[in-house]
Each structure stands twice: as C-alpha cells, then as structure tokens.
N, CA, C and O of each residue as an XYZ file, in Angstrom:
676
protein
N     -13.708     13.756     -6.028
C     -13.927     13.437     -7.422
C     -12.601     13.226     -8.141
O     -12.708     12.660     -9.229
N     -11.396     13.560     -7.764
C     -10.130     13.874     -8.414
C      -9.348     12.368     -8.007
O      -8.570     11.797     -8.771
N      -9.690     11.925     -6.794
C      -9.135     10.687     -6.704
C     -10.254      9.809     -7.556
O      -9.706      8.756     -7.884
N     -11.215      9.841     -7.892
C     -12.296      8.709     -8.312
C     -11.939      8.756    -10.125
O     -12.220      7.867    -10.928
N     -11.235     10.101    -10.427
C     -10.849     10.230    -11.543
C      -9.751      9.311    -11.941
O      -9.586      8.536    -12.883
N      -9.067      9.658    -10.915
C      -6.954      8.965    -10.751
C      -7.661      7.273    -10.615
O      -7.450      6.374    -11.430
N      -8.244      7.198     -9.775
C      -8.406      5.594     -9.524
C      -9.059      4.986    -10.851
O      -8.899      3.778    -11.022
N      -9.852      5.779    -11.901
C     -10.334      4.978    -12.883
C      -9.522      5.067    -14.019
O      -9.714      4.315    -14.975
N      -8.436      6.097    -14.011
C      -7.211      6.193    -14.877
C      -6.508      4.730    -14.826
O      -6.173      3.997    -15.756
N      -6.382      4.526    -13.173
C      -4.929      4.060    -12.993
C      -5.663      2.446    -13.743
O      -5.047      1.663    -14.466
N      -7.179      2.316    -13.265
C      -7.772      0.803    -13.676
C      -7.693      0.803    -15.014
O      -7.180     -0.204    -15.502
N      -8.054      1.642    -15.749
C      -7.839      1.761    -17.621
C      -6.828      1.188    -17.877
O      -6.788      0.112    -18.475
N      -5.398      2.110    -17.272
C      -4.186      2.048    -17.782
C      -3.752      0.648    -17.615
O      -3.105      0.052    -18.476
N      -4.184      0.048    -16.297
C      -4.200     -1.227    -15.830
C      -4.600     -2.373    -17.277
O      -3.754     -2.647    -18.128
N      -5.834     -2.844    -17.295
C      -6.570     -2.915    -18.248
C      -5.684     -2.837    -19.898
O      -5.436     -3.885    -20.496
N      -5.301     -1.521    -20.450
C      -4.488     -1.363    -21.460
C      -3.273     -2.640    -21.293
O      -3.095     -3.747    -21.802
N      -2.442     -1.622    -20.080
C      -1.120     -2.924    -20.279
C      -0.944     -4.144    -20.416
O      -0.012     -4.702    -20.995
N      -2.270     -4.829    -19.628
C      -2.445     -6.089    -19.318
C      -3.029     -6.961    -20.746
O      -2.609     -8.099    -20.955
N      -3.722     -6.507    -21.397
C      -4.273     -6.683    -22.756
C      -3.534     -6.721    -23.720
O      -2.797     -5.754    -23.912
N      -3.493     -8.188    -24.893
C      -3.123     -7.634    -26.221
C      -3.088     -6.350    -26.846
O      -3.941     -5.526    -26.517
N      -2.110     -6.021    -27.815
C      -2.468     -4.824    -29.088
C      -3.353     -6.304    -30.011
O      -3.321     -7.534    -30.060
N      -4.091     -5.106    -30.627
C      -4.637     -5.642    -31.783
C      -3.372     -6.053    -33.074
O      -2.271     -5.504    -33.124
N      -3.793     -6.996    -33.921
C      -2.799     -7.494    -34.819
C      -2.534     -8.815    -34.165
O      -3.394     -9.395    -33.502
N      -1.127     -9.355    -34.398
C      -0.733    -10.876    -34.400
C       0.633    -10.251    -33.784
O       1.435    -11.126    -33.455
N       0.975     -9.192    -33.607
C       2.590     -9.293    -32.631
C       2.894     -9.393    -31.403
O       2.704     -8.462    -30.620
N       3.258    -10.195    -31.155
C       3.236    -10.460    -29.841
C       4.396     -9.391    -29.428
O       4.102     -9.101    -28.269
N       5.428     -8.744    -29.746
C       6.223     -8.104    -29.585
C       5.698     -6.683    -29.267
O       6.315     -5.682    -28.903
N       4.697     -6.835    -29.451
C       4.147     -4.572    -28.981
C       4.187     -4.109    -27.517
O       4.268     -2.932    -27.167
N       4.128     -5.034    -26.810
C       4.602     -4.574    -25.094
C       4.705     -3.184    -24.867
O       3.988     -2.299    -24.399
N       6.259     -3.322    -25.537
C       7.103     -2.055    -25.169
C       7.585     -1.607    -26.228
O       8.661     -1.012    -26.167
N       6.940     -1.767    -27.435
C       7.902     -1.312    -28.847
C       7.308     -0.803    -29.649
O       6.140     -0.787    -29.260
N       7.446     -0.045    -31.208
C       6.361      0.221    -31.611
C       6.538     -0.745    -32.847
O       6.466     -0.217    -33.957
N       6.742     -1.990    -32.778
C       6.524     -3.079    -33.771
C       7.462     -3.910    -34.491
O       7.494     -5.048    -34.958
N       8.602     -2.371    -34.351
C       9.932     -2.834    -35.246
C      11.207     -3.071    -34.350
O      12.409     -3.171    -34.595
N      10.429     -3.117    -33.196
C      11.703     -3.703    -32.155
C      13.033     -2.651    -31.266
O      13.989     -2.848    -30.517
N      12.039     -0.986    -32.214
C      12.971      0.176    -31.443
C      11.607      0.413    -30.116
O      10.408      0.194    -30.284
N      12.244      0.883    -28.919
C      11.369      1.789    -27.958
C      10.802      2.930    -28.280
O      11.452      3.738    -28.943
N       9.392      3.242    -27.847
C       8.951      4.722    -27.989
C       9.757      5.463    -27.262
O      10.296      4.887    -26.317
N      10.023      6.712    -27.451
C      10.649      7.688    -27.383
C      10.341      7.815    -25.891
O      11.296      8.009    -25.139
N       9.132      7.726    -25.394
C       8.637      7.806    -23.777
C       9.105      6.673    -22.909
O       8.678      6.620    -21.755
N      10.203      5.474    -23.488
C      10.686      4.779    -22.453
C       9.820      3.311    -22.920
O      10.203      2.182    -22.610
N       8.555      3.621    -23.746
C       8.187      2.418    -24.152
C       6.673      2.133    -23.529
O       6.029      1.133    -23.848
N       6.228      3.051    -22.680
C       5.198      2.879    -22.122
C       3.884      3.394    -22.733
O       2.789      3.037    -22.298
N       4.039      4.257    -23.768
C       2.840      3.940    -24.558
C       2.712      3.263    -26.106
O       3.587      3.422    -26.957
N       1.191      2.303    -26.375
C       1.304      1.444    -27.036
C       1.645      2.153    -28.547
O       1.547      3.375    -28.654
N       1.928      1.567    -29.357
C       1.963      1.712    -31.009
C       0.229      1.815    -30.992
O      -0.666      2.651    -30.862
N       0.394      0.631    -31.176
C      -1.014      0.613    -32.001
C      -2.062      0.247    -30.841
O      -1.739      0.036    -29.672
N      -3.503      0.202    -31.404
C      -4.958      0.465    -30.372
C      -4.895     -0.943    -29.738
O      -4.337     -1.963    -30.145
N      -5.573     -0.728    -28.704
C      -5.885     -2.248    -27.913
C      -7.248     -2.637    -28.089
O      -8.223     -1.886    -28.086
N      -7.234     -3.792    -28.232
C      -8.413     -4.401    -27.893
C      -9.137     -5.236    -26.054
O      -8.774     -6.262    -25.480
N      -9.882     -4.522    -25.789
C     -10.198     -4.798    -24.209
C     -11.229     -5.738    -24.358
O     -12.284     -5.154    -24.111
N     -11.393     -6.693    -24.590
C     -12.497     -7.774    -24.405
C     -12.435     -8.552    -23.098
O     -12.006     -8.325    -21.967
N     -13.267     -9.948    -23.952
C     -13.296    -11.159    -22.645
C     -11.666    -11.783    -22.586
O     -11.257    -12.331    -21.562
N     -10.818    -11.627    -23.791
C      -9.726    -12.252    -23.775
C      -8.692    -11.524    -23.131
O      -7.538    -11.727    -23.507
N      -8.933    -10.638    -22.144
C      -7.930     -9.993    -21.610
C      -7.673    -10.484    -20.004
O      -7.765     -9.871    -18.941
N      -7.309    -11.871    -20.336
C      -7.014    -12.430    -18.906
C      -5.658    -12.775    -18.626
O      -5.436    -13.946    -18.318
N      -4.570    -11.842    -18.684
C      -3.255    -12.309    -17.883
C      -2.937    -11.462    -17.383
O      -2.245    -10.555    -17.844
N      -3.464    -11.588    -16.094
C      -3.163    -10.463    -15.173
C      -1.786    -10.479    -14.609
O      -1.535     -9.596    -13.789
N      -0.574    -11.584    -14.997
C       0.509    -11.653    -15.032
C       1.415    -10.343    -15.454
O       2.547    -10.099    -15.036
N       0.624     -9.539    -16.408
C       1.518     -8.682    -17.525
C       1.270     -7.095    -16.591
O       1.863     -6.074    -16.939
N      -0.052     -7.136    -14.943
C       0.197     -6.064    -14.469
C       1.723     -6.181    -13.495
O       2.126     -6.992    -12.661
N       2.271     -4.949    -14.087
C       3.752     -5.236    -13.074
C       2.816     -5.292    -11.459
O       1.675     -5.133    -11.026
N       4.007     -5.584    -11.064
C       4.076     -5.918     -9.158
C       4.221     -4.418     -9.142
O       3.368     -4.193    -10.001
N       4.565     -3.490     -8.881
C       4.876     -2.259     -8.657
C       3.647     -1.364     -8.403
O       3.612     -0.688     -7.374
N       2.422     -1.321     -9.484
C       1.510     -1.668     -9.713
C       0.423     -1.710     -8.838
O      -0.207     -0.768     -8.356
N       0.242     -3.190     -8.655
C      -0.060     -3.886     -7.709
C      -0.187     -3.733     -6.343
O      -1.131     -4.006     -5.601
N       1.360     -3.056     -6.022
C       1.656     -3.025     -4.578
C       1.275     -1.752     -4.365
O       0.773     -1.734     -3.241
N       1.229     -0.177     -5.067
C       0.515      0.748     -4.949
C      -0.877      0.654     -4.746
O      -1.175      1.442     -3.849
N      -1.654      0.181     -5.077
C      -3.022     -0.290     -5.386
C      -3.013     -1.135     -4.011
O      -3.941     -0.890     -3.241
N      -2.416     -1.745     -3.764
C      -2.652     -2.861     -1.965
C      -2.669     -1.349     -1.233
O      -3.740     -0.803     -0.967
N      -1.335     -0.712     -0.926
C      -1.109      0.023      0.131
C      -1.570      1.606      0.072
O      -1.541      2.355      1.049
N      -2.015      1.988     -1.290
C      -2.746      3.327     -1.247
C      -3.929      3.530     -1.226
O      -4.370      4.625     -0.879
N      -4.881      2.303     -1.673
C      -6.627      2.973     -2.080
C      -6.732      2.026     -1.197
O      -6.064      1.031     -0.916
N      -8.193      2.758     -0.599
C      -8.682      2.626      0.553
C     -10.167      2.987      0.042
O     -10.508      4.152      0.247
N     -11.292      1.962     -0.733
C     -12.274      2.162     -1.658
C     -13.780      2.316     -0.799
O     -14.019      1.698      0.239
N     -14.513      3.054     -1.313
C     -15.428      3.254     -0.924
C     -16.631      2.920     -2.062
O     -16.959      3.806     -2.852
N     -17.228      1.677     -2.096
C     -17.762      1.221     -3.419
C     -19.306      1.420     -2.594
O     -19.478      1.353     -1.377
N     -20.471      1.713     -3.778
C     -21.703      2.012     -3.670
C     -22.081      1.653     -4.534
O     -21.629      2.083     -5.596
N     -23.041      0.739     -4.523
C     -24.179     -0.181     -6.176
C     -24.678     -0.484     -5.549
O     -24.652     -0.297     -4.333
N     -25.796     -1.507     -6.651
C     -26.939     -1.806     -6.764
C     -26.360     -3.434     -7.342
O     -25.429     -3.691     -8.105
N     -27.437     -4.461     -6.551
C     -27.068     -5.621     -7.055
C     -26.060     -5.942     -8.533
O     -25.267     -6.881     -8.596
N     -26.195     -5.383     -9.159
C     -24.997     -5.776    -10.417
C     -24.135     -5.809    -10.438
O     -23.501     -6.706    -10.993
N     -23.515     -4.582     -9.682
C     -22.431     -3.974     -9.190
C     -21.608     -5.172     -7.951
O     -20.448     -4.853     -7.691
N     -21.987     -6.089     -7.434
C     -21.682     -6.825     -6.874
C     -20.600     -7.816     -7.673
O     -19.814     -8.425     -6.948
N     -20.517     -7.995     -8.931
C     -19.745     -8.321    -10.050
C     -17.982     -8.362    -10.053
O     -17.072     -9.022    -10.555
N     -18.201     -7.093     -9.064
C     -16.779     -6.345     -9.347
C     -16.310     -7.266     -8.181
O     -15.612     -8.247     -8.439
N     -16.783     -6.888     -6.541
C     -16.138     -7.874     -5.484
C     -16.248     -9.214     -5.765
O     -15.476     -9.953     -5.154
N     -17.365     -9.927     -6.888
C     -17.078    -11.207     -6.516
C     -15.627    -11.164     -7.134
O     -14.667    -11.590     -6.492
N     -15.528    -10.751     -8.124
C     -14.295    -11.109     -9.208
C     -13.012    -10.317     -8.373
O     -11.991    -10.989     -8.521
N     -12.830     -9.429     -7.772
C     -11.591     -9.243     -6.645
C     -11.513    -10.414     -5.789
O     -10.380    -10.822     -5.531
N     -12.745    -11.170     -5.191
C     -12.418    -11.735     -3.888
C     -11.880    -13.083     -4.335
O     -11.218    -13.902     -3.697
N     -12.577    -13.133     -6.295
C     -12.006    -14.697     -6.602
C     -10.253    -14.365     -6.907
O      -9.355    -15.187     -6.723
N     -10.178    -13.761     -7.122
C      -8.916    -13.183     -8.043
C      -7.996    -13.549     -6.512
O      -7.050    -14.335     -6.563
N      -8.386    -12.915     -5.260
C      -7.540    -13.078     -4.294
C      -7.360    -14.333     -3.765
O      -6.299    -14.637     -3.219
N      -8.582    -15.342     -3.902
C      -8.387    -16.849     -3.009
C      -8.106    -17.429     -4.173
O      -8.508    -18.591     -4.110
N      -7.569    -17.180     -5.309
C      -6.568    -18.295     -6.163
C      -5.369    -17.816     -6.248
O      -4.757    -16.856     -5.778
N      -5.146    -18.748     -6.997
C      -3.495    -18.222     -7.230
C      -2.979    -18.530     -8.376
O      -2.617    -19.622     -8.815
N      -2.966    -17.134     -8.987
C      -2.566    -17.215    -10.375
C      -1.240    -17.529    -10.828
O      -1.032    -18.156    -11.867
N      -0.243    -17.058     -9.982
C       0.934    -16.922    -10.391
C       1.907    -18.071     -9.813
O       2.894    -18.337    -10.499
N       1.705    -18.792     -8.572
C       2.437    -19.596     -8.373
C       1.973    -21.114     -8.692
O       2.806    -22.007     -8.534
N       0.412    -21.497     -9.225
C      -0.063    -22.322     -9.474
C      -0.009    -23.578     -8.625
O      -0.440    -24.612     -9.135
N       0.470    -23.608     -7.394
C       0.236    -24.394     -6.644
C      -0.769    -24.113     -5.481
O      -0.540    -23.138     -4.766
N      -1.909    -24.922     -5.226
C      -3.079    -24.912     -4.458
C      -2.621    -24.310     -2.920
O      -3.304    -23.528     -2.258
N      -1.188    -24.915     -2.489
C      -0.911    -24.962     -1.042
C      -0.449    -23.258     -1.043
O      -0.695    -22.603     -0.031
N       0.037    -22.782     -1.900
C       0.581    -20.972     -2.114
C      -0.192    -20.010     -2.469
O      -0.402    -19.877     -3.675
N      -0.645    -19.340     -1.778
C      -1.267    -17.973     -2.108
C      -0.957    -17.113     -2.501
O      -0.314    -16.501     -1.648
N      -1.040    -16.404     -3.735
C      -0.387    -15.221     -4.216
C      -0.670    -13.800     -3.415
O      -1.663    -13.191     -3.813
N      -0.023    -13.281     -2.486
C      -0.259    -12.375     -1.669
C      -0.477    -11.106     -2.841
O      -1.469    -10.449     -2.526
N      -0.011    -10.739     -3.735
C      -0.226     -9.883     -4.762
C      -1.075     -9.326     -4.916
O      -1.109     -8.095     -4.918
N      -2.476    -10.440     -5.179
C      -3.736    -10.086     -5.115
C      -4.205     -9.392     -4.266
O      -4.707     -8.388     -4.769
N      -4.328     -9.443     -2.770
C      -5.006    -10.024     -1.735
C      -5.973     -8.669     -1.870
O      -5.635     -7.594     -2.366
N      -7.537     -9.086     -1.175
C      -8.200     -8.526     -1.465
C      -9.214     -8.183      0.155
O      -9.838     -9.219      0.384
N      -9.427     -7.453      0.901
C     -10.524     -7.382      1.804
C     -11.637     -6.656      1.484
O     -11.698     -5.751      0.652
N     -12.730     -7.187      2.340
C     -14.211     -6.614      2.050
C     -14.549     -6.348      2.843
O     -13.958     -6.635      3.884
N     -15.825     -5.560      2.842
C     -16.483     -5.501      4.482
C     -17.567     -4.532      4.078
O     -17.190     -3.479      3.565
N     -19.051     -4.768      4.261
C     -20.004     -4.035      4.808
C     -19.633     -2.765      5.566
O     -18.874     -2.985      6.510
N     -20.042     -1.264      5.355
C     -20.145     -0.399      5.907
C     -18.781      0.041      7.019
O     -18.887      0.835      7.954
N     -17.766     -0.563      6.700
C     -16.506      0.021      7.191
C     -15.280     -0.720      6.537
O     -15.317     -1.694      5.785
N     -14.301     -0.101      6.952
C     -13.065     -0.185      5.648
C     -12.404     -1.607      6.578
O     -12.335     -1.603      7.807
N     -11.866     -3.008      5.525
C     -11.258     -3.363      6.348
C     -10.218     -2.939      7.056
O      -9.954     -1.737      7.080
N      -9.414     -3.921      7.790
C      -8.097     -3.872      8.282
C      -7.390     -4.391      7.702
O      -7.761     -5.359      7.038
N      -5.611     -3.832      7.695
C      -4.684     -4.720      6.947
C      -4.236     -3.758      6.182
O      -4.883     -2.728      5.989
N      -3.201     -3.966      5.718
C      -2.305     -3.272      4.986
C      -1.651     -4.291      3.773
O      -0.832     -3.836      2.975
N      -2.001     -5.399      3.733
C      -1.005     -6.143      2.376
C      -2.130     -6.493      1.478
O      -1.987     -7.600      0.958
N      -3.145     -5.895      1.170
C      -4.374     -5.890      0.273
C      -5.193     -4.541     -0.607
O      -5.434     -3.362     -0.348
N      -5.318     -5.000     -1.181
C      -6.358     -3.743     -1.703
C      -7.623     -3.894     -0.537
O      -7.842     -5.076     -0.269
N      -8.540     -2.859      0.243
C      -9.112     -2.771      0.868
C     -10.468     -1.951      0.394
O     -10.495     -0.921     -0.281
N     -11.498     -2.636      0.892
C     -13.189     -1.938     -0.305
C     -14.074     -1.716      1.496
O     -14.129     -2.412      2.509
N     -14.549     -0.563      1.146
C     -15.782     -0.667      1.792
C     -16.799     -0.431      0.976
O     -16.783      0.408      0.075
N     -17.870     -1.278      1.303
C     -18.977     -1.510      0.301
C     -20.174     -0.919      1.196
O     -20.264     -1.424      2.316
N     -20.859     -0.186      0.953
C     -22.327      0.277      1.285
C     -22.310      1.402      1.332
O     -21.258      2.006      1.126
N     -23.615      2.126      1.655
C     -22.962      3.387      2.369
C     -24.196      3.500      4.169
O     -25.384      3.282      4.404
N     -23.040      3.933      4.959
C     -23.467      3.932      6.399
C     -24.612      5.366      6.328
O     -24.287      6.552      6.269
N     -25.967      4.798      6.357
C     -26.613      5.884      7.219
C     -27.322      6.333      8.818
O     -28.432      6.143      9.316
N     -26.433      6.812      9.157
C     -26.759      6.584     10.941
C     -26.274      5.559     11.334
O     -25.147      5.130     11.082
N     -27.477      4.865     12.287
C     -27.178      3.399     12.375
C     -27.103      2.226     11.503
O     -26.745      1.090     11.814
N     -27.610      2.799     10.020
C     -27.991      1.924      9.142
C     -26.762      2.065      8.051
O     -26.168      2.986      7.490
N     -26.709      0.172      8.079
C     -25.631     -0.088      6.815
C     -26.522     -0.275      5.504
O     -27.309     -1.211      5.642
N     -26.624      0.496      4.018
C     -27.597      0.053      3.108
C     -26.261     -1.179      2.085
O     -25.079     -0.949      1.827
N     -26.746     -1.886      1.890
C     -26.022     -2.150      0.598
C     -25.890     -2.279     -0.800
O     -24.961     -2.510     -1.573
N     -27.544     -1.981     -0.924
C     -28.091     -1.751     -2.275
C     -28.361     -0.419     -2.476
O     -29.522     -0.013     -2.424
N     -27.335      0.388     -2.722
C     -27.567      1.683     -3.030
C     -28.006      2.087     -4.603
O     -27.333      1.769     -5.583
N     -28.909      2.635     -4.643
C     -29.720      3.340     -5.618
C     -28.720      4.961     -6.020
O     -27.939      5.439     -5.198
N     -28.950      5.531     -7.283
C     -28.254      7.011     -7.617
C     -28.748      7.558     -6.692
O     -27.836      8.253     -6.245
N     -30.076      7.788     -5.774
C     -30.552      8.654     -5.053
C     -29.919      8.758     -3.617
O     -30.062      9.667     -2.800
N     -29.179      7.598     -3.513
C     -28.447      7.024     -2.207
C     -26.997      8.009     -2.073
O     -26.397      8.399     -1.072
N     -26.711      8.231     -3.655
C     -25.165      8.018     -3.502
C     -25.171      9.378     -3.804
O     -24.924     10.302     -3.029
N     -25.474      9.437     -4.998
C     -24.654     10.920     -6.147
C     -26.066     11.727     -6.262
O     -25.965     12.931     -6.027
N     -27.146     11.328     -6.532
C     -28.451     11.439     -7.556
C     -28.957     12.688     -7.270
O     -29.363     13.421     -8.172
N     -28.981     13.092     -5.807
C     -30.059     13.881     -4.558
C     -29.334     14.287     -4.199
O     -28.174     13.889     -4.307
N     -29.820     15.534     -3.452
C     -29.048     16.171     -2.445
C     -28.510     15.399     -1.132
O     -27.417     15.475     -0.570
N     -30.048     14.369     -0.741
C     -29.674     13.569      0.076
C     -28.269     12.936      0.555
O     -27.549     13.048      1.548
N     -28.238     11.949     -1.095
C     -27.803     10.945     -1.473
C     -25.770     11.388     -1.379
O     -24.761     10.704     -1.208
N     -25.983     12.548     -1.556
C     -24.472     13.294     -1.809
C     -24.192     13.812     -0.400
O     -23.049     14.052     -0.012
N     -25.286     13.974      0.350
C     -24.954     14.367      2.111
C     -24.612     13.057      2.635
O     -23.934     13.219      3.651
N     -24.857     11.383      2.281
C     -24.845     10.642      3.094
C     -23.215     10.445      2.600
O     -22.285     10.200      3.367
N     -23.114     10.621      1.087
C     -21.642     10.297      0.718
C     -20.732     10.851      0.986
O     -19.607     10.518      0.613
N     -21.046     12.046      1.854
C     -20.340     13.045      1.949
C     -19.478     12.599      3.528
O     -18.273     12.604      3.781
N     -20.564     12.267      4.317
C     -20.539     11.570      5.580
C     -19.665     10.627      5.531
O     -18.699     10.681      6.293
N     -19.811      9.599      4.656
C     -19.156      8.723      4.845
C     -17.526      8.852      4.518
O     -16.873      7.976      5.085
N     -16.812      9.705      3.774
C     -16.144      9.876      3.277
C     -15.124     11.051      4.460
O     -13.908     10.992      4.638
N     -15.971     11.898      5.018
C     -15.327     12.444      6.400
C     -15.308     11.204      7.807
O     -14.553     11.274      8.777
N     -16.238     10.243      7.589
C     -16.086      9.298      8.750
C     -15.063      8.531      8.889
O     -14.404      8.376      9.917
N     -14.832      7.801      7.376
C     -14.599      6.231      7.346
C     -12.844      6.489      6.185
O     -12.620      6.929      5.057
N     -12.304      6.121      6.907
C     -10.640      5.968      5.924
C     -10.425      5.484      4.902
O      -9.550      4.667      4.613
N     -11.691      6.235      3.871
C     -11.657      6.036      2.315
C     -10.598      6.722      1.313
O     -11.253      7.683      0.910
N     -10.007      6.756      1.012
C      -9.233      7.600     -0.308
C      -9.898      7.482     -1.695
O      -9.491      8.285     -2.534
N     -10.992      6.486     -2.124
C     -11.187      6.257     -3.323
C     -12.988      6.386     -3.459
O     -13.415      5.476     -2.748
N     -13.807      6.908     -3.887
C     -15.189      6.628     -3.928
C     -16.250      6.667     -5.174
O     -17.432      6.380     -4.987
C-alpha cells in the first residue's frame, strides 16, 4: 500500500509540474511571481494549479523524472473496461514522438511495455502488468471483488504480488 501511495504522489506531483499555475504568468515554474526563488530551491508552486484537459506538455516533466519511473516501477494494474484508458494513453504517448517531432525518431523517454498477466521485459521503459493471474487463469476485467473488495479478491492480489516482479499495485 506504501508504494501505491509513493506511486500516486510521484503521478500528482508529475501532473502539478507539468501543468500551468492558474493566472496569465508564464513565469511561475520556479518562482513565486516576482522573479525571486522559493526558499525550497523553487520546487513548490506560488500559487494553485489548474489540472484540466489543457495540461498537455509533457515536455515540462524533467528527464530525471522520467528515467526513475522507466527503471523503478514495475506496475501491477487491475480494472474494469474503463480503466483501459490509462494503457491506451501510455502506449500512444510511447509510439509518438513528442519531443523530437520527426516521424523516423522515437522518443525513447516515453517508452512504454504491456502485457497480460506478467510483467514485461526490458529495462528502458516504464513496464505494466495488467490483469490479475488466477491459477491458470489470466482475468482482465477485474471487478473490486477481484482485486481489493473480498477476502478473495485481496488473496489473489496478494499472490500476484509475491509471484510476479511488481513494485507498484
């Protein structure tokens, strides 16, 4: 639970940086408006953010970032058709390329693997396993009763999480 905590911190904080402040300054990055640094080095905002649909420059997450997130989480994702939302939008995010804008270059930055009921392979990606394995059976439409809900549902997650080289769930 303590990593599922850290991992939805680190996506917030993600999220925050990457996003406008509210207002018209384009200058709030790292400042608190008037062009001195916060006292903390600059890393937290002045003023509130706004997280909408307009928070698309994923340019503004540093690489540093990024490259923690490729080489540390190792995800263990469980939903229900909706929830499918999230990989399409990782797997698009990984087969374009935002940053070098040429078709023939892939932004390795992104890179993203998937996989049914076991973790991919690879190390220069963020890596998801999606389902959860019961027995022989891969489900992929997991229900609360599957995952968290039941006693069941928390024995199969439990399983999977001693089986399969997850860090994140």
């Amino acid at each position: 639970m303590k990593k599922l905590t850290l991992f939805l911190i680190i996506i917030f904080c993600l999220f925050l940086f990457c996003c406008k402040t509210t207002g018209n300054n384009d200058n709030n990055d790292n400042n608190n408006g008037n062009g001195n640094n916060n006292d903390d080095g600059g890393n937290t905002p002045a003023s509130a953010f706004t997280i909408d649909h307009n928070c698309t420059d994923i340019s503004r997450i540093p690489d540093q970032w990024l490259g923690q997130a490729r080489t540390q989480f190792r995800i263990h994702y469980a939903h229900t058709s909706h929830g499918e939302q999230i990989i399409v939008g990782l797997q698009r995010l990984s087969d374009s390329n935002p940053a070098a804008g040429l078709s023939s270059v892939r932004d390795s930055r992104y890179n993203f693997y998937h996989d049914y009921c076991r973790v991919p392979a690879g190390d220069d990606g963020l890596r998801m396993m999606d389902g959860q394995q019961m027995s022989d059976y891969c489900e992929t439409y997991v229900t609360p009763d599957l995952y968290w809900e039941s006693d069941s549902g928390l024995n199969i997650t439990r399983s999977v999480l001693q089986h399969f080289d997850v860090n994140v769930t």
